[in-house]
C-alpha positions in Angstrom: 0.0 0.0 0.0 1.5 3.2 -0.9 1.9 6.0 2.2 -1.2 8.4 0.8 -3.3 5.4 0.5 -2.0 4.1 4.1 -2.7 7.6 6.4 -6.2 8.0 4.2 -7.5 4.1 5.0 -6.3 5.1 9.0 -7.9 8.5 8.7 -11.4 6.5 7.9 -10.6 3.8 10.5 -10.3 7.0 13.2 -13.6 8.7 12.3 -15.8 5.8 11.7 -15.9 4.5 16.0 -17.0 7.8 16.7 -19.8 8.2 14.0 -20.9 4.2 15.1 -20.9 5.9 18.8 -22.9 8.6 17.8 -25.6 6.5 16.3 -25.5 4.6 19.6 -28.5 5.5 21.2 -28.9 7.3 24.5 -28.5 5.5 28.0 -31.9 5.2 30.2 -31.7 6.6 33.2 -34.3 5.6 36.0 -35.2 8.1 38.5 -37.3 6.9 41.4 -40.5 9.6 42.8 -42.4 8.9 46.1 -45.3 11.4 46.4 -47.5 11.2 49.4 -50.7 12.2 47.1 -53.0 10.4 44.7 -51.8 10.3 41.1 -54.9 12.6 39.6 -54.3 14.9 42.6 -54.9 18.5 40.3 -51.7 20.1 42.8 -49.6 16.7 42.4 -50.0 17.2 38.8 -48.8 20.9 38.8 -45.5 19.5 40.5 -45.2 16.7 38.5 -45.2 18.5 35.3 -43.0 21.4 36.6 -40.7 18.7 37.4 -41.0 17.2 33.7 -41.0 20.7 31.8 -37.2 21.5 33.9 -36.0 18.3 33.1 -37.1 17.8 29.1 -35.3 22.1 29.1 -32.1 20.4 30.2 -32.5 17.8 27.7 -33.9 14.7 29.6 -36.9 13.2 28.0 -38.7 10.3 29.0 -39.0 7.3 26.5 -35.5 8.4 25.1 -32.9 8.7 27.8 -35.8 9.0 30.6 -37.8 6.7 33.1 -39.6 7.8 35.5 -41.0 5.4 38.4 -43.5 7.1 40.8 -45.2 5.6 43.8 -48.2 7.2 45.3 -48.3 6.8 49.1 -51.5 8.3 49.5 -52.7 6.5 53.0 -51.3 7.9 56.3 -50.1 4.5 56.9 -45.7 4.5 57.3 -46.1 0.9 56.8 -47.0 1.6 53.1 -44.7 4.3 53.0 -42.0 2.0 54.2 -43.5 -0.4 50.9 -43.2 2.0 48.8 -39.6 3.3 49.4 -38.5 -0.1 49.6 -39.8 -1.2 45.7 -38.1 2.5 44.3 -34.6 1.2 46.5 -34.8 -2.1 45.0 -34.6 -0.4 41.4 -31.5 0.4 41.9 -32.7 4.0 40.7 -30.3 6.8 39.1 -31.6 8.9 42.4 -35.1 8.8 43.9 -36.9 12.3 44.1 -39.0 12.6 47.0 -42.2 15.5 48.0 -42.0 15.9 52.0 -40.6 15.1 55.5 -42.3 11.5 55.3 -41.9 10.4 51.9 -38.2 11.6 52.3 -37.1 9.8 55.8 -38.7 6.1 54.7 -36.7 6.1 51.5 -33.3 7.3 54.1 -34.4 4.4 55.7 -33.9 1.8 53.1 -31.0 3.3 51.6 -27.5 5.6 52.5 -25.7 5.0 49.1 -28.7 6.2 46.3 -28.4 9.8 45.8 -32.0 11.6 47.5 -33.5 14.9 46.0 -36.2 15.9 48.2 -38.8 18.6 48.0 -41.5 20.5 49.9 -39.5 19.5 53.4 -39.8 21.8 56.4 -36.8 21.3 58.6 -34.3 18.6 56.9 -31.7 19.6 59.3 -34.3 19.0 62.5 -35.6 15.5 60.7 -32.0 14.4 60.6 -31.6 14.4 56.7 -28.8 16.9 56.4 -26.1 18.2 58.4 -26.4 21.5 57.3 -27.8 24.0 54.3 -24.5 24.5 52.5 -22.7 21.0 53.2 -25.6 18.4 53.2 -23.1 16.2 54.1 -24.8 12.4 53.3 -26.6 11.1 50.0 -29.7 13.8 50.6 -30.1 17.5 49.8 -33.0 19.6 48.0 -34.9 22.1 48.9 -37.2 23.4 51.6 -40.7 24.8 51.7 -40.5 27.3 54.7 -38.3 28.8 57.5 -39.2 27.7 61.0 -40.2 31.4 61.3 -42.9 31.1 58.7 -45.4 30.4 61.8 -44.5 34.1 63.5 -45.4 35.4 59.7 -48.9 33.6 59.3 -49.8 35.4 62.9 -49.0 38.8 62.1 -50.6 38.5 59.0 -53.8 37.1 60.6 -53.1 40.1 63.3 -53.4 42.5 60.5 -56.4 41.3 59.0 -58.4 40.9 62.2 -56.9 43.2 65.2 -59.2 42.6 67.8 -58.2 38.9 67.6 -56.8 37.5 71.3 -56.4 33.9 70.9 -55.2 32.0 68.1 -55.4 27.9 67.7 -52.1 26.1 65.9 -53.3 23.3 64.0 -51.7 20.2 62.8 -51.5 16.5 62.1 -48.8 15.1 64.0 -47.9 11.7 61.7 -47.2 13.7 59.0 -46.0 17.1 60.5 -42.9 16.2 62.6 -41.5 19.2 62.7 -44.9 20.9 64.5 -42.9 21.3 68.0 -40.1 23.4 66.0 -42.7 25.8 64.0 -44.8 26.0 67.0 -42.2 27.3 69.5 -42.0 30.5 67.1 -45.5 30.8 66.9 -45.8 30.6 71.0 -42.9 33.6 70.7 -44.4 35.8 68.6 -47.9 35.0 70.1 -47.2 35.9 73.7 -44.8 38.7 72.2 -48.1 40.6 71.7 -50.3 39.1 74.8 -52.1 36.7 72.3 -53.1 33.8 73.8 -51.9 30.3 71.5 -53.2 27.2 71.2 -51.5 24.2 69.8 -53.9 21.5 68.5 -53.0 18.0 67.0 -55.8 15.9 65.1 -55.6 13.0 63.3 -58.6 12.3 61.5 -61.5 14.4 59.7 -64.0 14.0 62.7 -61.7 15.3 65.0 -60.9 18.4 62.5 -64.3 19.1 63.5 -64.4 18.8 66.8 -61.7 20.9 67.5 -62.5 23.5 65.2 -65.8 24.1 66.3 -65.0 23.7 70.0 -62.0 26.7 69.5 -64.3 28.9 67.4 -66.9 29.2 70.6 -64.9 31.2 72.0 -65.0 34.9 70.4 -62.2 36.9 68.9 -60.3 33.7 68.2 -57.7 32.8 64.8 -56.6 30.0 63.0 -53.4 29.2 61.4 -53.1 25.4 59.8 -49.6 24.1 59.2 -49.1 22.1 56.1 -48.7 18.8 55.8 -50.1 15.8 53.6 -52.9 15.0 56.0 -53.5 19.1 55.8 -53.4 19.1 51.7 -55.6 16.0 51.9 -58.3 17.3 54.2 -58.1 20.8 51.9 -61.8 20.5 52.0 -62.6 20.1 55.5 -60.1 22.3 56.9 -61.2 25.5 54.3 -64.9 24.8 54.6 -65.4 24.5 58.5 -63.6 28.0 59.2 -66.0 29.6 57.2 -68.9 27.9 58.5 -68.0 28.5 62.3 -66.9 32.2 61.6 -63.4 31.5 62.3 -60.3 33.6 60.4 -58.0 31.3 59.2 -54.2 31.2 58.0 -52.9 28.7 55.3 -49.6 28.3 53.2 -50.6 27.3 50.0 -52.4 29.0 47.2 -54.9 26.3 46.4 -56.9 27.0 50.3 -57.8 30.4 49.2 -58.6 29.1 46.1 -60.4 26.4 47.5 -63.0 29.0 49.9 -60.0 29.7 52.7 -59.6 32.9 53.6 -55.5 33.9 53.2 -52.6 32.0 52.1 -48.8 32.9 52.3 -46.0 30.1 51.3 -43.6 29.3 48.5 -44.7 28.2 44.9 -44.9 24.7 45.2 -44.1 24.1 41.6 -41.3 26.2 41.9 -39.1 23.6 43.8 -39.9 21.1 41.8 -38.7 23.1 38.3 -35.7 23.9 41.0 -35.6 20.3 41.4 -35.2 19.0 38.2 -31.4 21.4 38.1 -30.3 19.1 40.7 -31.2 16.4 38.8 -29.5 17.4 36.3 -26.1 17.7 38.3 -26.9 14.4 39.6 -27.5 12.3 36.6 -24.3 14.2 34.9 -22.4 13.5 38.3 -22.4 15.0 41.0 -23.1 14.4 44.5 -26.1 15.3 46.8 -22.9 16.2 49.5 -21.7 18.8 47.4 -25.5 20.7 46.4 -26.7 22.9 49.0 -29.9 22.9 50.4 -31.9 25.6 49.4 -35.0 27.8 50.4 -37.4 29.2 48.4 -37.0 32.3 46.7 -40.8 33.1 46.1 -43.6 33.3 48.4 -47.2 34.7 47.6 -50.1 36.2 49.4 -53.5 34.9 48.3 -56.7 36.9 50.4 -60.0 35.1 49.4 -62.3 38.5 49.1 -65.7 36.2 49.4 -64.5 34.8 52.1 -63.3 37.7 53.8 -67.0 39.3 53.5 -68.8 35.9 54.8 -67.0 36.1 57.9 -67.7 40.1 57.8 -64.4 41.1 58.1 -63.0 44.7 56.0 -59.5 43.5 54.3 -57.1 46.6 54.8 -56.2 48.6 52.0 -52.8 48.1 53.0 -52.9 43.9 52.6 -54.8 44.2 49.9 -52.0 46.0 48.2 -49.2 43.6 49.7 -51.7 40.4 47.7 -50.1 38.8 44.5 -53.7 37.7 44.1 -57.0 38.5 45.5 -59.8 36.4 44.5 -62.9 38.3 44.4 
């Protein structure tokens, strides 16, 4: 073979591997989702396909180099839960997303090694999932819903709607809000800061939603603040409806209780951590570590004043927090 003949045939030879690898088509990746609502869940859906718009603008689709493997814990049961996260572990996932304190501590349960993004979790550092915001430190990180000092917020802003207010009732479910005693002790600060009396009340099931609620709003001049949880989101119903119907001002953290007949919301974007989410994804799935991504907060919160409602329970919204809203529905 004469030398230009030669260095052309070992040209080819060099380009044709990498044309064959290009053809090659894309490695599936598996990631593993434990959501502690049902599947047709209108809000569950709103995080789920923030979570899939992030991810298909950073190039991961599913069916081409995409799986997605969800599990819907939707009973209060930790058994199940502990099911659940046990079927995503024994995948062998890519990395298991998770939405909340629960759904997030019965996958840590099952597994240290598989790399955990979690969402919508109140106090990671508290539950024992991270060592700290900036240096997670172990296999989780992701990204919080509220500060502990959230509660101290939802008072003053039920304070500013209804002044004459002197006691206000906590409300949560403790299964699946563990973190309660931490939110509460700000809410018991700021309460007797400004000679408000505060009541912390755990229920567990709808009936005694009821009870309690209707008991607590005997009493005049008296508030309501509902910390979210699962059991909280579940019972969205209930826990907007009975306020109204007993006359009692209430405070939620999510958009959808306004929307739903509450009175006032003020939280995060719930959709907005999972679109965060899918970034850190990303990272993962390209390699990095969960020990090397920082927890983070949220970086948009909204207030949501239910007009109607405001005028059932007779109550005047002030100019003033009617200007603050990012939405009032009328």
């Amino acid at each position: 073979m004469r030398r230009r003949e030669f260095i052309a045939a070992l040209g080819g030879a060099a380009v044709w591997p990498v044309v064959a690898r290009a053809q090659q088509p894309e490695r599936m990746r598996l990631i593993g989702m434990l959501m502690p609502f049902a599947e047709g869940d209108p809000e569950t859906q709103q995080r789920v396909a923030a979570l899939r718009q992030g991810l298909a603008q950073l190039g991961w689709n599913e069916g081409r180099n995409l799986q997605i493997e969800h599990r819907w814990a939707t009973t209060p049961d930790a058994e199940a839960r502990r099911r659940f996260a046990k079927e995503l572990v024994d995948l062998q996932p890519d990395l298991i997303l998770t939405n909340d304190t629960n759904m997030t501590a019965a996958v840590l349960q099952q597994t240290h090694t598989l790399p955990i993004v979690f969402v919508q979790v109140a106090d990671p550092v508290g539950s024992g999932f991270v060592t700290s915001f900036p240096r997670p430190g172990g296999n989780a990180t992701g990204f919080t819903n509220f500060p502990l000092t959230l509660s101290s917020k939802w008072l003053e802003l039920l304070m500013e709607l209804v002044p004459r207010t002197v006691r206000v009732m906590f409300l949560f479910n403790p299964p699946t809000a563990p973190y309660a005693q931490r939110f509460s002790e700000f809410f018991k600060a700021a309460a007797s800061s400004i000679g408000v009396e505060a009541v912390t009340s755990g229920v567990h099931d709808a009936a005694e939603i009821e009870t309690v609620i209707a008991a607590f709003a005997r009493e005049p001049s008296s508030g309501l603040i509902v910390l979210p949880s699962s059991f909280t989101v579940v019972h969205q119903d209930l826990i907007t409806a009975l306020p109204t119907r007993y006359r009692l001002p209430a405070v939620y953290a999510f958009r959808f209780y306004p929307a739903n007949g509450g009175l006032m919301s003020y939280g995060n974007v719930p959709a907005d951590s999972f679109r965060q989410a899918s970034v850190y994804v990303d990272r993962i799935l390209r390699g990095a570590k969960p020990a090397d991504l920082p927890v983070q907060a949220p970086v948009r919160f909204e207030l949501v004043i239910n007009l109607k409602t405001a005028k059932a329970l007779g109550l005047t919204v002030p100019p003033t927090l009617l200007a603050r809203a990012d939405e009032v529905i009328e």
